[in-house]
N, C-alpha and C positions, 0 to 999 in steps of 0.2 A: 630941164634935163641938164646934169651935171657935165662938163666938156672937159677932159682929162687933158693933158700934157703926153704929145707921143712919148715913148720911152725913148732914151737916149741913142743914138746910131752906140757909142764905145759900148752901152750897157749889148743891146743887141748882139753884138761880135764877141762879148766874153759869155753869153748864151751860146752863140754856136758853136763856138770854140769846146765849152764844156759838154751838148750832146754829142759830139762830133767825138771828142772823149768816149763820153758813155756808151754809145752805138761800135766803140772801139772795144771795150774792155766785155759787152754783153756778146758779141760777136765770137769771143777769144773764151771766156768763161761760160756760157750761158745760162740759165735759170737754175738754181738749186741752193747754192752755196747763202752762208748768213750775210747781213748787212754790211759787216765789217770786213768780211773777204771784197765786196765791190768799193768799200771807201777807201779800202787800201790799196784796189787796183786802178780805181779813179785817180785820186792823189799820186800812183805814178805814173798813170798815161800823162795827164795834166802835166807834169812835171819834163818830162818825156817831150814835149812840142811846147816846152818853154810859156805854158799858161800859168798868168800870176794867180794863186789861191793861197786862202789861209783853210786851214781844216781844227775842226773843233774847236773854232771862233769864239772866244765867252761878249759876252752882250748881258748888258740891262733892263732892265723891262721897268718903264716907268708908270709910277702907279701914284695917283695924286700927289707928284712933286716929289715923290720918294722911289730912289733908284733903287729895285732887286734884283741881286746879281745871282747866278745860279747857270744862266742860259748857257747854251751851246750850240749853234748854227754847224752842221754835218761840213758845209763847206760853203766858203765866202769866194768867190770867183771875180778879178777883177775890180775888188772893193764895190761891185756893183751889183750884182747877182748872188740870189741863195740857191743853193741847193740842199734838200732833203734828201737822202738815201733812203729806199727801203727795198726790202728783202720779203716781202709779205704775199700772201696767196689772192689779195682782193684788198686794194683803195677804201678806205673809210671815210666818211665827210669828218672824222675827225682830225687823220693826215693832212688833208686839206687846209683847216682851220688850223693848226699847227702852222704850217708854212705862212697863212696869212695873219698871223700871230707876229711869227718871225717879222715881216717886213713890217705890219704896225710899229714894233717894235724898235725899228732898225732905222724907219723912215726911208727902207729902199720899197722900188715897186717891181722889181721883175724877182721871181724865181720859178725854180721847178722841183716838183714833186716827182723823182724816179725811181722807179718801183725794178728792181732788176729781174723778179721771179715770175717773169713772163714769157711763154714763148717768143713773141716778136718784141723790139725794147718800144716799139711804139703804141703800143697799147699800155706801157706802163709811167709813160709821159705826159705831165698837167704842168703845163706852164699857167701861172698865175701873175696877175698882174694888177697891180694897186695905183 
């Protein structure tokens, strides 16, 4: 059985920092609005309690030695955490495989999948972890 490396205490605190965000801005908006109405209200709660993020991150994706660029990570948290946004009526196992995409990708292991068109925000939250 394969024995993983905790995830880092700093990666941790820039996770909570960011639901703590999200729990903020789904509380104040709540469920309806497009994807881009909560990235943009993310990006200024974040901003707001002084959390370091990059939004619309471009990244590589390396593929037999050869880097393609194209990527876009919704938001890079603390150089250590991804975040997805979405705005969607129901999680797909392909949302999923997207974000665990991103971290192959990235060689980070923690992000999250938040889904804002939820009644409660915790039902629309999948921490993943590589």
């Amino acid at each position: 059985m394969a024995r993983y490396e905790p995830i880092p205490v700093e990666a941790e605190r820039w996770g909570k920092a960011l639901l703590d965000a999200a729990y903020e801005v789904h509380s104040v908006l709540g469920a309806g609005f497009i994807e881009r109405i909560y990235e943009e209200a993310l990006c200024y709660e974040l901003a707001l309690r002084g959390v370091q993020f990059e939004r619309q991150k471009p990244i590589t994706v390396p593929y037999k030695g050869h880097l393609i660029e194209g990527q876009r990570l919704d938001l890079l948290v603390g150089g250590l955490v991804i975040a997805e946004i979405k705005a969607v009526d129901e999680i797909h196992p392909v949302h999923l495989a997207q974000l665990m995409s991103y971290l192959k990708a990235t060689g980070l292991r923690l992000g999250f999948l938040i889904n804002f068109n939820v009644p409660h925000l915790w039902d629309g939250i999948r921490r993943i972890v590589l």
